[in-house]
C-alpha positions as CSV (number, residue, x, y, z in Angstrom):
1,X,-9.1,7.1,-21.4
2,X,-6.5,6.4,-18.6
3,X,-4.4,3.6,-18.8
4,X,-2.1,2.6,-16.5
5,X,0.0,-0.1,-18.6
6,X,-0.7,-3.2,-20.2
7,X,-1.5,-6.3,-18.2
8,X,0.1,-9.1,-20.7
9,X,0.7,-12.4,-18.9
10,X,-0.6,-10.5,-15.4
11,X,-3.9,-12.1,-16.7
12,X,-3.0,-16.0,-16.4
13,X,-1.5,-15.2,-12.9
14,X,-4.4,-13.9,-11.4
15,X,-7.1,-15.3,-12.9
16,X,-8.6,-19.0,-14.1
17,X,-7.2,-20.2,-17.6
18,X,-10.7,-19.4,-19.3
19,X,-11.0,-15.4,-17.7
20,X,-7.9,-14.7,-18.3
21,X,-8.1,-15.5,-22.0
22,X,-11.2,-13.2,-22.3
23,X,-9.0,-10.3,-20.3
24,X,-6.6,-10.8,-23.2
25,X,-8.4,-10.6,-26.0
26,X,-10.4,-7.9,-24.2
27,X,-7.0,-5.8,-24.0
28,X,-5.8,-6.7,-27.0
29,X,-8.1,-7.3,-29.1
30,X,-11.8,-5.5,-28.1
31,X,-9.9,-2.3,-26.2
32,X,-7.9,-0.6,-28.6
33,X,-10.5,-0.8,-31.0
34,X,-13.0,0.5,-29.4
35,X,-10.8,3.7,-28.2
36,X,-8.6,3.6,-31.2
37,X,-10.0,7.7,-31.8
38,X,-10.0,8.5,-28.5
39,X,-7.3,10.3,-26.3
40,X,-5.0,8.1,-24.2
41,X,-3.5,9.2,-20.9
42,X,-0.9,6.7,-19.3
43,X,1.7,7.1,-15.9
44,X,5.2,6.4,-18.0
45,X,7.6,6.5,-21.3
46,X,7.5,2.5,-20.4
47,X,3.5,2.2,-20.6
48,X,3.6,4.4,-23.2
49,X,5.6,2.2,-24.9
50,X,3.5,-1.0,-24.1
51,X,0.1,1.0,-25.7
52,X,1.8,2.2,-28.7
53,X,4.6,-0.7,-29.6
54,X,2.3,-3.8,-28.2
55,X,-1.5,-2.8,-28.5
56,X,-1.0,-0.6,-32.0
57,X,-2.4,2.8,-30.5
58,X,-1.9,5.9,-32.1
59,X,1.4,7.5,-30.6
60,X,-0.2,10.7,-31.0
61,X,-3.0,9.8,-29.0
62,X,-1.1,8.8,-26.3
63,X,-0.3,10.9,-23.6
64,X,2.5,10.1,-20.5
65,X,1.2,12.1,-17.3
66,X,3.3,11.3,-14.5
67,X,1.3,11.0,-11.5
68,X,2.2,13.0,-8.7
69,X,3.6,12.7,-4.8
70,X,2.2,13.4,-1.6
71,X,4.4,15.6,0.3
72,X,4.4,13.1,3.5
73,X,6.9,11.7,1.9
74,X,10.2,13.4,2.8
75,X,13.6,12.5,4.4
76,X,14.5,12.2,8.3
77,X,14.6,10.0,10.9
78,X,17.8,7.5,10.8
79,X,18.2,4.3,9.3
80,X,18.2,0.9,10.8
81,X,21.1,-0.1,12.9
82,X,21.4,-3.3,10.5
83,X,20.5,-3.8,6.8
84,X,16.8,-3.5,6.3
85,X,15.6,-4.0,2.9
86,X,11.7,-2.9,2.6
87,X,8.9,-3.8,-0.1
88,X,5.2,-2.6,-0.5
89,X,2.2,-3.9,-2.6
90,X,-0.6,-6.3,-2.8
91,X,0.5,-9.8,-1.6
92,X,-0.5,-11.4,-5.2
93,X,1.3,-13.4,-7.8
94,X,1.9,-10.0,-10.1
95,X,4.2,-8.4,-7.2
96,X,6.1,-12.1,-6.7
97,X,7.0,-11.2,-2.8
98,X,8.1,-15.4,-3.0
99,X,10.9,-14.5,-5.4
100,X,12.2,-11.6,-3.3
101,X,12.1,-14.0,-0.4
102,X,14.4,-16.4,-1.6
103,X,16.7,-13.8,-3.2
104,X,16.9,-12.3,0.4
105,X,17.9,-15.9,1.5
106,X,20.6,-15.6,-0.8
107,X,21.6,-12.0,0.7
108,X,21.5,-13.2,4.2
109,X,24.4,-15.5,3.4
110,X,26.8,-12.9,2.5
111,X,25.2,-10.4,4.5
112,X,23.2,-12.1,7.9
113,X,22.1,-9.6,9.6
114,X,19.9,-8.5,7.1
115,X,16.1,-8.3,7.1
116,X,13.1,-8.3,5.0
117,X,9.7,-6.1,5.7
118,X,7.1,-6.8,3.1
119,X,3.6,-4.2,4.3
120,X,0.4,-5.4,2.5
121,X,-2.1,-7.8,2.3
122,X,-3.6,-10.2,0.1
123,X,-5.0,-13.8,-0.9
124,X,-1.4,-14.9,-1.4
125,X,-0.4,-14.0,2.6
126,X,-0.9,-17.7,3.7
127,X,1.2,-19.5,1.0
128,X,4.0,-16.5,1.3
129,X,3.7,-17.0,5.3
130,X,4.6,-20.9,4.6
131,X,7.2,-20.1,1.9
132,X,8.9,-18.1,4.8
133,X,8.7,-20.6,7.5
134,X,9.9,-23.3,5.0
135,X,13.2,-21.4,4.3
136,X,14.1,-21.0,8.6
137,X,13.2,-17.1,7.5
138,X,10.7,-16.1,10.3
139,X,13.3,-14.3,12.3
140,X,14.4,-12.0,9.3
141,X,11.3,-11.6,7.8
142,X,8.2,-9.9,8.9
143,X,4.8,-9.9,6.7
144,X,3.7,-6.1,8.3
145,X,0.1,-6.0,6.6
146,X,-1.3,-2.6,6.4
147,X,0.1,0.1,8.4
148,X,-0.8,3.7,8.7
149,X,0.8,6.5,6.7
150,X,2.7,7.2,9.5
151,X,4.5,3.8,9.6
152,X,5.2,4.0,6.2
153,X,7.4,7.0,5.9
154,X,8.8,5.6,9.0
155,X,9.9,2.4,7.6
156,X,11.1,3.9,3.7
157,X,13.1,6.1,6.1
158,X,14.8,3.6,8.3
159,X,15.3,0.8,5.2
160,X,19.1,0.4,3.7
161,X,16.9,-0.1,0.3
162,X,13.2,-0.5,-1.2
163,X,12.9,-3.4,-3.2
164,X,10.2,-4.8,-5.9
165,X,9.8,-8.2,-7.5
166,X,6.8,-7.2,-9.3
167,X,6.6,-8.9,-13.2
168,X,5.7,-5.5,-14.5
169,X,4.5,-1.9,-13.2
170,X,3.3,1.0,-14.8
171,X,5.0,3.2,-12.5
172,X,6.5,1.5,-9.4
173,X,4.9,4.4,-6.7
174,X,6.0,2.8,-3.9
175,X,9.7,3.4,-5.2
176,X,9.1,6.4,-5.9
177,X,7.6,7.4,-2.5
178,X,10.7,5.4,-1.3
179,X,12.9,7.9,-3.0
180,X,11.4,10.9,-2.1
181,X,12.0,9.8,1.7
182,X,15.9,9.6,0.7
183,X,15.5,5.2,0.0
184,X,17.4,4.3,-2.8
185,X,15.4,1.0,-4.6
């Protein structure tokens, strides 16, 4: 069974009161019972952690596998010329891109020059749009959407730093392929 970390409150943030109630006591209740004998494979020591510590599975029936890394993603190129800060993911509540907006606000006042790219899309891209025009923010931050490969590595490469907001990953890949282009997060 491959698990890539437990969703705790995730539930309630994406989903209407009575779902999310049935995708907790699914996780916590139905799940590990039902694969209590099988094997477990999950991305991190953290998730690990969460299956064993939080859902009562079997530490020896856990296994961490860390997933692996395209080889696109490599250093080069130069940085930008004034302090961009970059973040990747699904434009919904779980990643909280409106948090990392307003503690870019609070950058910009020591720091005004710099500038926010969030790439991805989502349900939430309307309501983050507005959040950005209500802090005076549409010159300093730009909502990318999806963007090829290509512009990817591009932008991890040119970005001061990679940043994430998220309330909880199993891994954080986009940090990692962040890294491996020479990002720090």
């Amino acid at each position: 069974v491959w698990l890539h970390h437990v969703h705790g409150p995730m539930w309630g943030m994406t989903l209407p009161a009575p779902v999310a109630k049935a995708g907790v006591l699914l996780e916590e209740r139905i799940a590990p019972r039902f694969y209590r004998h099988q094997p477990i494979v999950t991305l991190s020591p953290s998730s690990y952690d969460e299956l064993v510590d939080d859902l009562g599975f079997d530490r020896d029936r856990v296994t961490v596998i860390p997933p692996g890394l395209n080889p696109f993603f490599t250093p080069g190129g130069e940085r930008s010329a004034t302090p961009l800060a970059v973040a990747v993911g699904r434009l919904v509540p779980v990643k909280d891109f409106p948090r990392l907006v307003r503690v870019m606000a609070g950058v910009r006042e020591r720091v005004p020059d710099a500038e926010l790219v969030i790439v991805g899309e989502g349900y939430e891209h309307d309501a983050l749009q507005k959040l950005i025009g209500d802090l005076h923010a549409t010159e300093w931050v730009r909502l990318a959407g999806r963007i090829s490969d290509e512009d990817l590595v591009t932008l991890y490469r040119r970005a001061w730093v990679v940043a994430s907001a998220s309330v909880s990953e199993g891994w954080g890949m986009t940090l990692t392929e962040a890294a491996a282009c020479a990002t720090p997060a």
